[in-house]
C-alpha positions in Angstrom: 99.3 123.7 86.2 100.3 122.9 89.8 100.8 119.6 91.0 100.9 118.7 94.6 101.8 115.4 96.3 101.6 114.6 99.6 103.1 112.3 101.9 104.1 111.2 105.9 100.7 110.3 107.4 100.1 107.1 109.2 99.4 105.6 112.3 100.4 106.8 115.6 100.1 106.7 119.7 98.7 110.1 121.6 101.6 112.4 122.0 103.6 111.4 119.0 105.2 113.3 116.6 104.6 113.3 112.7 106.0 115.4 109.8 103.6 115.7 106.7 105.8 116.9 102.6 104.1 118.4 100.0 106.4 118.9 97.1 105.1 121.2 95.1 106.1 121.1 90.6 104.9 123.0 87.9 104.6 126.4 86.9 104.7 128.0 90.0 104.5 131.3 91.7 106.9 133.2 94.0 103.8 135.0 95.3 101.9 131.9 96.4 100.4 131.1 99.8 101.1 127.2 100.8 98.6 125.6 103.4 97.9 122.5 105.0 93.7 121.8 105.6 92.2 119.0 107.2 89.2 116.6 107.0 88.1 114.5 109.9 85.3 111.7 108.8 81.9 113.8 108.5 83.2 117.1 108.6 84.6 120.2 106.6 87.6 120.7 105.7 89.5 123.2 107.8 92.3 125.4 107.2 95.0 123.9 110.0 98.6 126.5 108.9 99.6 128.0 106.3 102.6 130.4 105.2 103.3 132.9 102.5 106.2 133.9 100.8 108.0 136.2 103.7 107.3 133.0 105.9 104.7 134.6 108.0 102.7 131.8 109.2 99.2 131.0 110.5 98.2 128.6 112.7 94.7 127.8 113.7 94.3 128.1 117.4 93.8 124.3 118.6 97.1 123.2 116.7 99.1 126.5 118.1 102.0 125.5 119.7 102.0 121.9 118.3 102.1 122.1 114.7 104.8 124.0 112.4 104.8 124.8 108.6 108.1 125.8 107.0 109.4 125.6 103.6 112.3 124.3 101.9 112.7 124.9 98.2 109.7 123.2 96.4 108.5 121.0 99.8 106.1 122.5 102.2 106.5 120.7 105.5 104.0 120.3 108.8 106.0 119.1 111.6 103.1 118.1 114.4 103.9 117.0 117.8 101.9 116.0 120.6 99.2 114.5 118.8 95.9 113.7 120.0 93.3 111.8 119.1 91.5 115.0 117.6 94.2 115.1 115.5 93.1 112.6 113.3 91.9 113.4 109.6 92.8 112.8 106.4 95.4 116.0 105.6 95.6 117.9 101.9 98.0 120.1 100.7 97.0 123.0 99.2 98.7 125.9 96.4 97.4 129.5 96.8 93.8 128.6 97.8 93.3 126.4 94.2 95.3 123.5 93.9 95.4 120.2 95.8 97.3 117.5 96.7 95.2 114.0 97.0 95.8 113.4 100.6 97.4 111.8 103.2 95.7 109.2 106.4 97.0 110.7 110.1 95.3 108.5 112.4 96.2 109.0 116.4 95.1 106.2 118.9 96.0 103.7 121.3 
């Protein structure tokens, strides 16, 4: 069993910066794909990056540029800058398209 927890969201003004962790415990593989998704109020959630185990990344086209998912031992990070009021959505962690983490608020506005 996987357990993912989330954390780094919050408030903040158009063009700002914020880095989202997900530390990742339990019995996990060396083989698994990491991925942050996103849920704005009334829609789907959306794949937004992910990256696999020889750190090729993918980034969906309106974070390219902006966004960036790397890895450090058991913590997946998201570094996004530049944020915009689009941006805003409540972001999950997610282990090898099953697990998931509970969540964490970005909010971007003036």
């Amino acid at each position: 069993q996987v357990q993912l927890v989330e954390s780094g969201g919050g408030l903040v003004q158009p063009g700002g910066s914020l880095t989202l962790s997900c530390v990742v415990s339990g019995i996990i593989s060396r083989f698994a794909v990491m991925a942050w998704y996103r849920q704005a109020p009334g829609k789907q959630r959306d794949l937004v990056a992910s990256i696999d185990t020889t750190a090729r990344t993918y980034y969906t086209n309106s974070v390219k540029g902006r966004f960036t998912i790397y890895q450090s031992e058991n913590t997946v990070y998201l570094r996004m800058n530049n944020l915009q009021p689009d941006d805003t959505a409540v972001y999950y962690c997610n282990y090898d398209g099953s697990s998931w983490g509970q969540g964490t608020q970005v909010t971007v506005s003036s």
